[in-house]
FIKOL-766563 format. One record per residue: residue number from 1; x, y, z of N, C-alpha, C in turn. Coordinates in nm, 4 decimals. Example, Ala and Ser with C-alpha at 12.3 -4.5 7.8 and 13.67 -1.06 7.14 Angstrom:
# FIKOL-766563
1_1.3190_-0.5690_0.7800_1.2300_-0.4500_0.7800_1.3200_-0.3300_0.7800 .
2_1.2850_-0.2250_0.7080_1.3670_-0.1060_0.7140_1.2900_0.0030_0.7870 .
END
This chain:
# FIKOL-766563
1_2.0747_-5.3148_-1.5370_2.0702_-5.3766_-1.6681_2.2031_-5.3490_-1.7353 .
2_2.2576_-5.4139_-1.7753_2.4154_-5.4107_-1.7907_2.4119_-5.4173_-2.0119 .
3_2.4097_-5.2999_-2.0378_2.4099_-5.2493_-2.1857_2.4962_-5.3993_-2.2501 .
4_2.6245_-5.4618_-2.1911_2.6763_-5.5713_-2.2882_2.5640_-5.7278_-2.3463 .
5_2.4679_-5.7056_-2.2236_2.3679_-5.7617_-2.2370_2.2532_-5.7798_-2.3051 .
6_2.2385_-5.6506_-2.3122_2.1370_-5.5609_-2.3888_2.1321_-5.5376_-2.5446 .
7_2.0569_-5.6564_-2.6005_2.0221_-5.5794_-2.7697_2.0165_-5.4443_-2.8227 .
8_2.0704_-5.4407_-2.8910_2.0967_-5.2435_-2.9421_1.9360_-5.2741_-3.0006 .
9_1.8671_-5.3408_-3.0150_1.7007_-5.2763_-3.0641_1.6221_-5.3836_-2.9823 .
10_1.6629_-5.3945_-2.8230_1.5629_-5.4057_-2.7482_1.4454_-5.3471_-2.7047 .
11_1.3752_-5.3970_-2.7485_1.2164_-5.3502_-2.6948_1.2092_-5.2088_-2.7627 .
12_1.2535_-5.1543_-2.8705_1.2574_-5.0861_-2.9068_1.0785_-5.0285_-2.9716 .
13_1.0513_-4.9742_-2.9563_0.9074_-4.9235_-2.9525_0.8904_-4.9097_-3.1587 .
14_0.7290_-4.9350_-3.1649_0.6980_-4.9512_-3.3082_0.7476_-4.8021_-3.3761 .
15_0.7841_-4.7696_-3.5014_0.7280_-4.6837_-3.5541_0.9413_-4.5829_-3.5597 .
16_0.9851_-4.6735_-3.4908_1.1266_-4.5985_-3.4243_1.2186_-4.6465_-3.5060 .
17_1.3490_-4.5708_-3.6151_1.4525_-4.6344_-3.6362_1.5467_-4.5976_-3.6131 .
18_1.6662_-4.6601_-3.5957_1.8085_-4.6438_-3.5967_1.8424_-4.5613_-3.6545 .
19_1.8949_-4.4149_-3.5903_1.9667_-4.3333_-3.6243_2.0982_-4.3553_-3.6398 .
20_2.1360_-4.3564_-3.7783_2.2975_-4.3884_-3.8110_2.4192_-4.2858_-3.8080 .
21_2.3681_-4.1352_-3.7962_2.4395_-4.0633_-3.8244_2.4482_-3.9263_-3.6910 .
22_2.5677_-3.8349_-3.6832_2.5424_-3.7548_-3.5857_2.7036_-3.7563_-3.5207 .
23_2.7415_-3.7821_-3.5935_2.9101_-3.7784_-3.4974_2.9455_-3.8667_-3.3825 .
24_3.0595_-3.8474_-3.3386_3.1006_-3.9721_-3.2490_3.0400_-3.9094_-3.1176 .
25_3.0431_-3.8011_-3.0721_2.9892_-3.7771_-2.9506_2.8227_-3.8333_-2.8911 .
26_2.7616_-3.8023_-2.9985_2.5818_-3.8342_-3.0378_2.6210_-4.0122_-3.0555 .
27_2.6767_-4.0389_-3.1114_2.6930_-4.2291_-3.1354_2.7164_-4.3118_-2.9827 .
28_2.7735_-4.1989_-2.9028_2.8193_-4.2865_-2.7847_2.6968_-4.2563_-2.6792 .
29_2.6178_-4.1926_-2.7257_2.4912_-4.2060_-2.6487_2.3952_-4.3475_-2.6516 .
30_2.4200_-4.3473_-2.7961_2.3023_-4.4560_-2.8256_2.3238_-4.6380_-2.7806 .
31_2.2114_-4.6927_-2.8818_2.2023_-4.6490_-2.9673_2.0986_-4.5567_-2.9667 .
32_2.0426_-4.4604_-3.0886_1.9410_-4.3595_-3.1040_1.8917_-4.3858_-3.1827 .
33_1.7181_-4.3742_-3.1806_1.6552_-4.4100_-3.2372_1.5641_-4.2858_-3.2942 .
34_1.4947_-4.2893_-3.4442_1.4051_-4.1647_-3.4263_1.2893_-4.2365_-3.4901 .
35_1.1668_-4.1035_-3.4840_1.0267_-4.1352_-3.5464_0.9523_-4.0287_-3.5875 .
36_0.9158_-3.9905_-3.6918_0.8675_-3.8557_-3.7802_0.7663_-3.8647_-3.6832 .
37_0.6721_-3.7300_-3.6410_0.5887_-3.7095_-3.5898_0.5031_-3.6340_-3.6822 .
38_0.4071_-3.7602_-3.6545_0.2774_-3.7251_-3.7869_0.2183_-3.5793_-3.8217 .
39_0.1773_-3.5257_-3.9178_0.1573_-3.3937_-3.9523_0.2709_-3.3033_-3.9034 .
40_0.3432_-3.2876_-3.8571_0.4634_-3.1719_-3.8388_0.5912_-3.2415_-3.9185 .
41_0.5794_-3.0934_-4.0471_0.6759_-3.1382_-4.1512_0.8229_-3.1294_-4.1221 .
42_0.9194_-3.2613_-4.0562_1.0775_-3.2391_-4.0186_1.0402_-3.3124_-3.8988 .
43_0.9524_-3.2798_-3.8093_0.9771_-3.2912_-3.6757_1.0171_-3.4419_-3.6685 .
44_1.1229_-3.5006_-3.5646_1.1195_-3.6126_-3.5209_1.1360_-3.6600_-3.3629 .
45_1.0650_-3.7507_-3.3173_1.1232_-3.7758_-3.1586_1.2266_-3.8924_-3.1664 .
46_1.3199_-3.8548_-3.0553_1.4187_-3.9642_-3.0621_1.3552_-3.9958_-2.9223 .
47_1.4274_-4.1359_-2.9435_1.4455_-4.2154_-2.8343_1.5602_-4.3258_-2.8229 .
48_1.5665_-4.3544_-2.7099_1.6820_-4.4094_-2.6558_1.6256_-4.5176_-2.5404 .
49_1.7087_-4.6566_-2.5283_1.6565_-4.7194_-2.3821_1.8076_-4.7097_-2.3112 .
50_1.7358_-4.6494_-2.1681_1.8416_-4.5640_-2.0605_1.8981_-4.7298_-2.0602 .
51_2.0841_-4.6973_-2.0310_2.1383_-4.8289_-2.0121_2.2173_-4.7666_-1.8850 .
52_2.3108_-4.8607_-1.8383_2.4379_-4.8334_-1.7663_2.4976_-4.7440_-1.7449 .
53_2.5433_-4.7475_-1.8744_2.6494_-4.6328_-1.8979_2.5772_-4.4717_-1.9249 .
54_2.4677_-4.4704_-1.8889_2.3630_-4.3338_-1.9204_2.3824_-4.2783_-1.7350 .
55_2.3810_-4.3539_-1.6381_2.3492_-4.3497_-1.5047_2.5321_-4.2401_-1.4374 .
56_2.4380_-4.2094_-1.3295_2.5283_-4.1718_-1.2239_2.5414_-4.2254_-1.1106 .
57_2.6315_-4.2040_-0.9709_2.6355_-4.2715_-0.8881_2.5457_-4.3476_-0.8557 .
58_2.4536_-4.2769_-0.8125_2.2861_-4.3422_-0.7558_2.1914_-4.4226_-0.8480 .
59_2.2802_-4.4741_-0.9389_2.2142_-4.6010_-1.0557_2.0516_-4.4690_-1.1033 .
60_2.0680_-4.3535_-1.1493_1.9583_-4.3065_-1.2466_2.0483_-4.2312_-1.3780 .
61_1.9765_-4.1498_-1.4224_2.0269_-4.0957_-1.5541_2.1011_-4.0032_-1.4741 .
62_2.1876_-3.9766_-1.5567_2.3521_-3.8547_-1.5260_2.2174_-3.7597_-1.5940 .
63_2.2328_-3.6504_-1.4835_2.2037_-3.4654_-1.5624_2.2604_-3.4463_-1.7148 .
64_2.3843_-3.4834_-1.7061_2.4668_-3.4339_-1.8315_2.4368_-3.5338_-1.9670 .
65_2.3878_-3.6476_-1.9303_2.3665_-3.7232_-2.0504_2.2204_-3.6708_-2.0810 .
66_2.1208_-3.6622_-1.9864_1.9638_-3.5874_-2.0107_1.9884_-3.4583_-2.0960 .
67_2.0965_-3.3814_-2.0915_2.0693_-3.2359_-2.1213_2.1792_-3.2109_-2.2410 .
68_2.2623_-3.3690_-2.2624_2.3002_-3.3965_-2.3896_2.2002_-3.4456_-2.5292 .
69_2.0981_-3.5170_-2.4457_1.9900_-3.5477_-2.5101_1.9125_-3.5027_-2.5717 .
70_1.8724_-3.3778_-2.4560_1.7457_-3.2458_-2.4976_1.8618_-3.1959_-2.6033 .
71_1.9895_-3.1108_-2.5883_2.0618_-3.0622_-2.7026_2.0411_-3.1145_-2.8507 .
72_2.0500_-3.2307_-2.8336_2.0908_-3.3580_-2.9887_1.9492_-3.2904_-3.0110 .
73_1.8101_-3.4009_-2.9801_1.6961_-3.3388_-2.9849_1.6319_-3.2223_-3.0647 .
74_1.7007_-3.1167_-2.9865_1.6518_-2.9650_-3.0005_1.7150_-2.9496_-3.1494 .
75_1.8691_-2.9270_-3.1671_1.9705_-2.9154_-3.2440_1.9214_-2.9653_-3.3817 .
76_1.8677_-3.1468_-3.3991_1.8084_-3.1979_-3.5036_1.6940_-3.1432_-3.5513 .
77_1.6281_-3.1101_-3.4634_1.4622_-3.0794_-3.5289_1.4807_-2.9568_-3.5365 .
78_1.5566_-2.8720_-3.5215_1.5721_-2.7318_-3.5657_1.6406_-2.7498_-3.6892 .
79_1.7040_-2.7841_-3.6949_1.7679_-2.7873_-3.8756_1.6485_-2.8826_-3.9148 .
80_1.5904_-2.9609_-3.9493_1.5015_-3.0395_-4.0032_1.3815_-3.0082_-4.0584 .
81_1.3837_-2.8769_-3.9699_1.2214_-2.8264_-4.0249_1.2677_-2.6829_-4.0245 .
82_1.3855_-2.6454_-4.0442_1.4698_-2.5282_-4.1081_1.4428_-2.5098_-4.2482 .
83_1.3952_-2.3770_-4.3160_1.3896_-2.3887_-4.4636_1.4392_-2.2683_-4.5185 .
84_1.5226_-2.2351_-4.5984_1.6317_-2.3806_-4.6301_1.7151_-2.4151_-4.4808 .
85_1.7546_-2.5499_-4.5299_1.8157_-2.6293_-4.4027_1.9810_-2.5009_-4.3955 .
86_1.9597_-2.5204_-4.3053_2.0971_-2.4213_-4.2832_2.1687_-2.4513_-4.1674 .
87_2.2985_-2.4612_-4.1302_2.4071_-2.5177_-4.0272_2.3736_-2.4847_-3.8960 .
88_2.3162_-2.4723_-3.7861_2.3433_-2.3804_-3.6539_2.3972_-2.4316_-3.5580 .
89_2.4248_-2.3602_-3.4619_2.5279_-2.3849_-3.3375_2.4458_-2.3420_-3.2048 .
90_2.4338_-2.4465_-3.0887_2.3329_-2.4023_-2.9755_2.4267_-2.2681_-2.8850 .
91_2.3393_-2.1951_-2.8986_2.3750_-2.0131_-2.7835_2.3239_-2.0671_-2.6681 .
92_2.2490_-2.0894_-2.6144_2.1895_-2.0789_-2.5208_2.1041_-2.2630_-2.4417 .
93_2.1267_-2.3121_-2.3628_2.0400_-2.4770_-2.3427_2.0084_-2.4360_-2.1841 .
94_1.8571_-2.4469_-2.1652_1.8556_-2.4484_-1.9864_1.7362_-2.5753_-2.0185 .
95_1.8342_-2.5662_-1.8741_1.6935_-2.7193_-1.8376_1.6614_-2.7213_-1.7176 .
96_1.5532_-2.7993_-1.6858_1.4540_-2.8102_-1.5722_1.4554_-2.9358_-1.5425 .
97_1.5392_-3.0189_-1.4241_1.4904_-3.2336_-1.3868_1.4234_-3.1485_-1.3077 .
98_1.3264_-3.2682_-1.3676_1.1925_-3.2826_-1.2854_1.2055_-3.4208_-1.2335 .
99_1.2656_-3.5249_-1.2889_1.2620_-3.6391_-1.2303_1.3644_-3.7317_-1.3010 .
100_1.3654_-3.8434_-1.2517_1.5217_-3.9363_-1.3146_1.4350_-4.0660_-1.3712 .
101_1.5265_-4.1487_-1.4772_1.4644_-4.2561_-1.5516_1.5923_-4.3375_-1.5081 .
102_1.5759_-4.4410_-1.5105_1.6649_-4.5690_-1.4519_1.6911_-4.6841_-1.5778 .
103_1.7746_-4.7401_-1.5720_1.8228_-4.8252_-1.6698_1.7157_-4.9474_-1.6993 .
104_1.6510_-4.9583_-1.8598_1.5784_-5.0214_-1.9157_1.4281_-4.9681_-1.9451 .
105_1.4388_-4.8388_-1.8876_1.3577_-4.7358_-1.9223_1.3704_-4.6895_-2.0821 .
106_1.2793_-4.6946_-2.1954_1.2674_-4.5926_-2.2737_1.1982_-4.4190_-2.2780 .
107_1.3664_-4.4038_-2.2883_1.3428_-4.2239_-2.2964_1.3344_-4.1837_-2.4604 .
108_1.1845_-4.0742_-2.4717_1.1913_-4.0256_-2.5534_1.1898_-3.8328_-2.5330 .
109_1.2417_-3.7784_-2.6853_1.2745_-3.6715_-2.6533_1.1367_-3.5623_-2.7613 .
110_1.0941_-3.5518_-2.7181_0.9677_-3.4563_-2.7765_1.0404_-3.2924_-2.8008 .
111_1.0052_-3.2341_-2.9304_1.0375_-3.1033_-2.9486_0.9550_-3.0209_-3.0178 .
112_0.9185_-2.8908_-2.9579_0.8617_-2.8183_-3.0406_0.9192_-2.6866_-3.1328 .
113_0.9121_-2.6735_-3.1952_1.0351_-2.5871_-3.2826_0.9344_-2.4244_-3.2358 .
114_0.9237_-2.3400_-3.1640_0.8770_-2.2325_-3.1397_0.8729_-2.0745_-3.2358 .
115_0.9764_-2.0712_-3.2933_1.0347_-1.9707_-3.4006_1.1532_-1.9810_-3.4644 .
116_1.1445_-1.9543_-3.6286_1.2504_-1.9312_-3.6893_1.2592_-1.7930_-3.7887 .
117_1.3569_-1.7605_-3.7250_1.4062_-1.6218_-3.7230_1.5531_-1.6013_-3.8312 .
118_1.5706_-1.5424_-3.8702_1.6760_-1.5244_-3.9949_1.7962_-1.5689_-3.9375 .
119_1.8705_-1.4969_-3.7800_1.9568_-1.5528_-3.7170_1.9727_-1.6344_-3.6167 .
120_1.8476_-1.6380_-3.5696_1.8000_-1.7210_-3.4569_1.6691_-1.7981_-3.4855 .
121_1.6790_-1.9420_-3.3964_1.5694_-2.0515_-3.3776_1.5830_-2.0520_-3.2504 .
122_1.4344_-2.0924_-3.1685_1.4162_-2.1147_-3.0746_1.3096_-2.2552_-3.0247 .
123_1.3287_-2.2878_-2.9267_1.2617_-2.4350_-2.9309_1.2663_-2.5186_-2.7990 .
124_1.1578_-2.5762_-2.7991_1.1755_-2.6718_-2.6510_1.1410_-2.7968_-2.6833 .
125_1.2101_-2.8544_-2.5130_1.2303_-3.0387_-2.5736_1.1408_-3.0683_-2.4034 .
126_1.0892_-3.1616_-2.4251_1.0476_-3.2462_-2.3077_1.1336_-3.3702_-2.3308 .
127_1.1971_-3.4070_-2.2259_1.2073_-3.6052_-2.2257_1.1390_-3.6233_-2.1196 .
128_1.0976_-3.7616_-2.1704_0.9970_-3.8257_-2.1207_1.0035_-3.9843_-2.1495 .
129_0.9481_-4.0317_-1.9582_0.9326_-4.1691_-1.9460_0.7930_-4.2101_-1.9936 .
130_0.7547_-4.2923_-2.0785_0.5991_-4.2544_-2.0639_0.5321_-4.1440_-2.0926 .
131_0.4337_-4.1233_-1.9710_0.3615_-3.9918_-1.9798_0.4626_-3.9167_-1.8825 .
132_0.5622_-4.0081_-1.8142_0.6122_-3.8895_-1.6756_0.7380_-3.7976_-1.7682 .
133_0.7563_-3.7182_-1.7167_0.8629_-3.5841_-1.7915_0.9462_-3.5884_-1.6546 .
134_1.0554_-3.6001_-1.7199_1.1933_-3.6094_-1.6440_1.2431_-3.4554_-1.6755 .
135_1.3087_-3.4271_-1.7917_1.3292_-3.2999_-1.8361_1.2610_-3.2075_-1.9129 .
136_1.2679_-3.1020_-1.8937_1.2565_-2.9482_-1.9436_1.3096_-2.9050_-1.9767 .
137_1.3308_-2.8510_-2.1291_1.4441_-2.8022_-2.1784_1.4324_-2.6592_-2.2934 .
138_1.4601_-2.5622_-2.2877_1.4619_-2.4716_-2.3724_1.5889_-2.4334_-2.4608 .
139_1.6104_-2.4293_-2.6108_1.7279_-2.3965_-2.6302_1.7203_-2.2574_-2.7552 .
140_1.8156_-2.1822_-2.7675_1.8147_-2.1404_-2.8627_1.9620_-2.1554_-2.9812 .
141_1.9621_-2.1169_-3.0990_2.0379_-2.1703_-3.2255_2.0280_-2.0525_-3.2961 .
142_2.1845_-2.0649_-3.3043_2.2297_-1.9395_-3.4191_2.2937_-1.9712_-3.5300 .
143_2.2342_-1.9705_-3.6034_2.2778_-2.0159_-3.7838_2.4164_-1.9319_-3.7709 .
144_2.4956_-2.0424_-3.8692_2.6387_-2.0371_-3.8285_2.6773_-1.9560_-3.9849 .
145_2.5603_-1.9940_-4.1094_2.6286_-1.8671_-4.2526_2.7095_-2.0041_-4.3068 .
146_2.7303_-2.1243_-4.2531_2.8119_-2.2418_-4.3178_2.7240_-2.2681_-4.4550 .
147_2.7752_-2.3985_-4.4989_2.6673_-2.4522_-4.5991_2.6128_-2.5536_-4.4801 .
148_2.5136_-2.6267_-4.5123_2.4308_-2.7464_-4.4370_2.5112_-2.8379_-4.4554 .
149_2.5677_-2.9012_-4.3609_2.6180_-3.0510_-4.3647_2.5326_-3.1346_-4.3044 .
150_2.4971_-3.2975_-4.3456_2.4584_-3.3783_-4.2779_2.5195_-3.4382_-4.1478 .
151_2.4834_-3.4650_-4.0510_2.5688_-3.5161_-3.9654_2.6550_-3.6488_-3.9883 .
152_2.7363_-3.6500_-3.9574_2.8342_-3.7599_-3.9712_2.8269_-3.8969_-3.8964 .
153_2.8349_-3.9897_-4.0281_2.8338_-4.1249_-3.9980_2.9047_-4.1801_-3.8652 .
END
């Protein structure tokens, strides 16, 4: 499926919007999409539909774009449901493929925020095709003492 082709809000699933902000590194993923997850106050899942330019040799998702994903993911919903919102920086990201998603696939990124701790947050991300889970991801975040910035347009 060749992304020049491809509507930036193809088949884009109900309930999902256009994430506008996040820096140029996070922009060249997308586009990215998010969706508040009902009763958990902050939480959001992103999602993304795997294109082209997401793949590695063997036409599936690159490792490094999956575990750029779980990062963004993890990174957002830890400041989001941070109180007060406060700056942090990822210490620590491991991950687990369990399996690969192929271009025109929607990947979403599920997170659970596990603990927040004065200097440390901790937290895990599933992505996921569907019901199938491609990645496993654990990260932890160390408040950086900055002020909170929003991410950048």
């Amino acid at each position: 499926m060749n992304e020049e082709h491809m509507p930036a809000d193809a088949a884009v699933p109900a309930g999902f919007e256009r994430i506008a902000h996040g820096g140029p590194y996070f922009a060249a993923l997308g586009p990215v999409y998010g969706k508040p997850v009902p009763g958990a106050d902050g939480l959001v899942v992103l999602g993304l539909r795997v294109q082209d330019k997401h793949t590695n040799v063997l036409g599936v998702t690159h490792g490094g774009m999956l575990a750029t994903v779980a990062d963004c993911a993890l990174g957002m919903n830890v400041f989001l449901t941070r109180r007060p919102q406060q700056s942090m920086v990822t210490v620590s990201l491991t991950t687990d493929y369990l399996s690969s998603a192929k271009p025109g696939d929607w990947l979403e990124a599920h997170v659970t925020v596990r603990r927040q701790g004065a200097r440390l947050a901790f937290a895990e991300c599933l992505l996921q095709v569907d019901e199938r889970v491609i990645l496993r991801a654990s990260g932890v975040f160390s408040v950086t003492g900055r002020e909170p910035t929003r991410p950048r347009a």
